[in-house]
Backbone as a ProteinNet text record, in pm:
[ID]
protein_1_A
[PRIMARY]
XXXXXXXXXXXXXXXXXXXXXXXXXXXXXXXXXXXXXXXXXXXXXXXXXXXXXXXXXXXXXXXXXXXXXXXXXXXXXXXXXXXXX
[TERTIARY]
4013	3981.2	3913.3	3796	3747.2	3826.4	3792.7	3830.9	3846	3757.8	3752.8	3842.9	3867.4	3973.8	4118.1	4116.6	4234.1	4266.7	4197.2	4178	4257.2	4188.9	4213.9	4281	4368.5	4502.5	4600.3	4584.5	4676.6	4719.5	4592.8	4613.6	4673	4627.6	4694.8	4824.7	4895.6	4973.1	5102.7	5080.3	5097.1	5155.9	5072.4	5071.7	5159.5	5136.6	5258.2	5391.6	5410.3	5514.5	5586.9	5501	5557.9	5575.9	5534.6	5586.4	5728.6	5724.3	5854.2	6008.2	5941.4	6029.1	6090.2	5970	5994.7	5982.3	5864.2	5829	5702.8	5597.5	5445.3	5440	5365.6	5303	5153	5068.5	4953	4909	4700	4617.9	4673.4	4632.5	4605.5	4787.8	4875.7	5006.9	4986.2	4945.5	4947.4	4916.7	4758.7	4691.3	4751.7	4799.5	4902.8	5031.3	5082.8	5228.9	5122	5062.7	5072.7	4953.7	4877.3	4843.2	4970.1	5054.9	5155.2	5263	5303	5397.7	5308.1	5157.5	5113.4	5129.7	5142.7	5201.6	5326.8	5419.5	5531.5	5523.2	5529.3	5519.1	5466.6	5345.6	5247.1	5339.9	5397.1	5473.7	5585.7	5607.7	5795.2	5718.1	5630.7	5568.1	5552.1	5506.3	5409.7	5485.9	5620.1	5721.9	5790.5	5849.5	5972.4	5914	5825.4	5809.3	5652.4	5591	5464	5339.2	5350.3	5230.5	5158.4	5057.8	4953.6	4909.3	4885.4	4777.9	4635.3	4542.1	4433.8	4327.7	4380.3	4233.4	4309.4	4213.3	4258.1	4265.6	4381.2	4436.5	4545	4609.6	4726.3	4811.4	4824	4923.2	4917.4	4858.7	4862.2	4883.7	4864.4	4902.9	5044.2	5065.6	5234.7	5361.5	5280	5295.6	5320.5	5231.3	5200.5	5312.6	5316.7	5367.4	5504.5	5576	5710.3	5763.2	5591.1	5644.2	5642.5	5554.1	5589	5706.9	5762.8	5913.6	5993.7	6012.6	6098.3	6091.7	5938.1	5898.9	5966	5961.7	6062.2	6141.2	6271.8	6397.5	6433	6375.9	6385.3	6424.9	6299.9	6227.4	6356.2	6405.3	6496.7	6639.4	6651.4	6778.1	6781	6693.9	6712.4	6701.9	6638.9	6613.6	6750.4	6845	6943.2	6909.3	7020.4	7009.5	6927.3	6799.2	6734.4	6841	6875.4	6955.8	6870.7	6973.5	6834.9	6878.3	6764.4	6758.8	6720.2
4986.2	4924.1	4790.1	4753.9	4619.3	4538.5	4422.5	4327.8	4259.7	4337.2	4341.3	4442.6	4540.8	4665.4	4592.4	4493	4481.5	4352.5	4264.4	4205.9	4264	4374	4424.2	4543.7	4568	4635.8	4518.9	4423.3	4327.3	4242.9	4236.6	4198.6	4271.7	4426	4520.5	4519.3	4554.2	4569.1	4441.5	4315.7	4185.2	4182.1	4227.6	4214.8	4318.3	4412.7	4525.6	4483.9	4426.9	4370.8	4256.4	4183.7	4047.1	4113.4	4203.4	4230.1	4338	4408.5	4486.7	4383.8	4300	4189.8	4045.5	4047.7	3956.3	3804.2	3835.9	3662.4	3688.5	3581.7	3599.1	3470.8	3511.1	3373.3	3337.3	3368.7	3349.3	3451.9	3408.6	3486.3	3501.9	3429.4	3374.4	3455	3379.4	3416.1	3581.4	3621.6	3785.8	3884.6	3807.2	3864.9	3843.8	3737.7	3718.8	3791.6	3837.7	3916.1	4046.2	4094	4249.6	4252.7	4197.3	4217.9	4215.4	4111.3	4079.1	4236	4254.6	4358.4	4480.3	4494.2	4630.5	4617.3	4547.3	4551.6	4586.2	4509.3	4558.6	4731.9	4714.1	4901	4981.9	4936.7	5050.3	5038	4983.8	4947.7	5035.2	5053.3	5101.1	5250	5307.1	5419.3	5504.5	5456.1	5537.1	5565.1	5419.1	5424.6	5539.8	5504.6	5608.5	5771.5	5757.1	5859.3	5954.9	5892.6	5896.5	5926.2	5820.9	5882.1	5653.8	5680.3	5574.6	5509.2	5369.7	5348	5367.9	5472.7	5502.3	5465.7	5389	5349.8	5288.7	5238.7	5218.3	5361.4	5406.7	5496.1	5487.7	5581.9	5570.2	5580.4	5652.7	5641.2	5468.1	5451.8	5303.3	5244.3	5220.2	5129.8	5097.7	5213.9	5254.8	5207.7	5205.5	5175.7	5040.4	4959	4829.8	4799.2	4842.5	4734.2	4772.6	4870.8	4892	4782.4	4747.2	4640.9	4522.1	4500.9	4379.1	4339.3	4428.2	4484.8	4383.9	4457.1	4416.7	4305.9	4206.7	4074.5	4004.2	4010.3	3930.6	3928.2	4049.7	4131.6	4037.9	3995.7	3933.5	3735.2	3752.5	3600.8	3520.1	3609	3560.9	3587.1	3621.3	3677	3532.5	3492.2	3439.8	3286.4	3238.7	3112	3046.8	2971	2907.7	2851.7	2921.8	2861.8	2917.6	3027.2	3089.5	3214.1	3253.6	3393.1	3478.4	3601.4	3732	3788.5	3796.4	3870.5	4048.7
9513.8	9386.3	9412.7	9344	9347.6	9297.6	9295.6	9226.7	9065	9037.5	8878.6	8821.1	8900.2	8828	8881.2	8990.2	9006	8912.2	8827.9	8756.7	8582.9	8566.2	8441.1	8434.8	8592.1	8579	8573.1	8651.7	8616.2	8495.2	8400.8	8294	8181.9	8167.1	8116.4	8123	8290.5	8297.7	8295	8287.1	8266.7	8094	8084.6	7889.8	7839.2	7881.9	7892.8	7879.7	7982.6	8046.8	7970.7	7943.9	7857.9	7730.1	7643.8	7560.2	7538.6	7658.6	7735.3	7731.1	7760.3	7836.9	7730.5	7612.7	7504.8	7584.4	7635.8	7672	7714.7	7627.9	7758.9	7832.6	7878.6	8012.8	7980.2	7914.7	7862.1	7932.6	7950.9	7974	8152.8	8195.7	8329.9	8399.2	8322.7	8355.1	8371.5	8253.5	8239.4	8341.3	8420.8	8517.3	8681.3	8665.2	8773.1	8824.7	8711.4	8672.3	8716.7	8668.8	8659.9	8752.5	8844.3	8990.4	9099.5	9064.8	9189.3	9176.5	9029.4	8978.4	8998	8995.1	9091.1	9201.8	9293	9433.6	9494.7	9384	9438.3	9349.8	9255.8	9225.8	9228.9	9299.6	9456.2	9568.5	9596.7	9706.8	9687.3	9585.2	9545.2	9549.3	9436.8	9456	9539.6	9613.3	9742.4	9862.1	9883.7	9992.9	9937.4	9818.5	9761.7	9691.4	9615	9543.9	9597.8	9690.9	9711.7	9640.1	9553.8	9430	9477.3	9539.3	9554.4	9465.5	9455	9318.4	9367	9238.6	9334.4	9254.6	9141.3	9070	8917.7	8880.1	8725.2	8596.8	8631.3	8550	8502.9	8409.9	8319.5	8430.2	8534.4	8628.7	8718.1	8743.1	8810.6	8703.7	8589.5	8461.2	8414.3	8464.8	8427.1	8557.4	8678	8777.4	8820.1	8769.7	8750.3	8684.5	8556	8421.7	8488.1	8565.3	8595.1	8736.9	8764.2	8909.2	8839.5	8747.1	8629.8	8625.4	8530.4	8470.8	8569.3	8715.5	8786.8	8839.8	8875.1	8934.7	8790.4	8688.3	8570.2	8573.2	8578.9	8574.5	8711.5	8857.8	8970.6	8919.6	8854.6	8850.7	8745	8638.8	8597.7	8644.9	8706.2	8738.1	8808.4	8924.9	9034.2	8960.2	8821.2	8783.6	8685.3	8737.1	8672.2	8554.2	8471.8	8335.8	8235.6	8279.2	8185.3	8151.9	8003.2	7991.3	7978.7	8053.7	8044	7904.7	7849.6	7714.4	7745.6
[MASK]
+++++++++++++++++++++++++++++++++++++++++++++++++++++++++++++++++++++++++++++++++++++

C-alpha cells in the first residue's frame, strides 16, 4: 500500500474507532490512531488468524478500526485517572 491509502485507511479507520469508543482526537489524531491501530491489527491478523492487510478494502478497514479499538482500550487502561467508559 502507498502512502496515501495508508493515510485514508488510517483515517477511516481512526474515525471508526473514536466513534466506537465515544471520544475523538480530531483530524490528525484520527489518522494517527487508525494507521498505528492498522498495525497492530495487521499484526494480530496475519500472526493469529492469517488474513494480511492487502490493500484498502472492507477487510483491512475492519481490521484497522479493531487495532484502533484496542490501541484506546490499551491507552486508557494504562492512563491514571481517565475512566473507561
Amino acid at each position: 500500500m502507498g502512502i496515501v491509502a495508508w493515510i485514508v485507511l488510517g483515517l477511516i479507520a481512526g474515525f471508526l474507532a473514536s466513534l466506537i469508543m465515544k471520544g475523538g482526537y480530531g483530524l490528525l489524531g484520527d489518522i494517527i490512531l487508525g494507521i498505528v491501530g492498522a498495525l497492530v491489527g495487521g499484526f494480530l491478523s496475519s500472526t493469529l488468524l492469517g488474513i494480511p492487510l492487502t490493500g484498502l478494502d472492507l477487510t483491512s478497514i475492519v481490521i484497522a478500526t479493531v487495532g484502533a479499538i484496542i490501541v484506546i482500550a490499551v491507552a486508557r487502561a494504562l492512563t491514571p485517572g481517565r475512566a473507561a467508559v
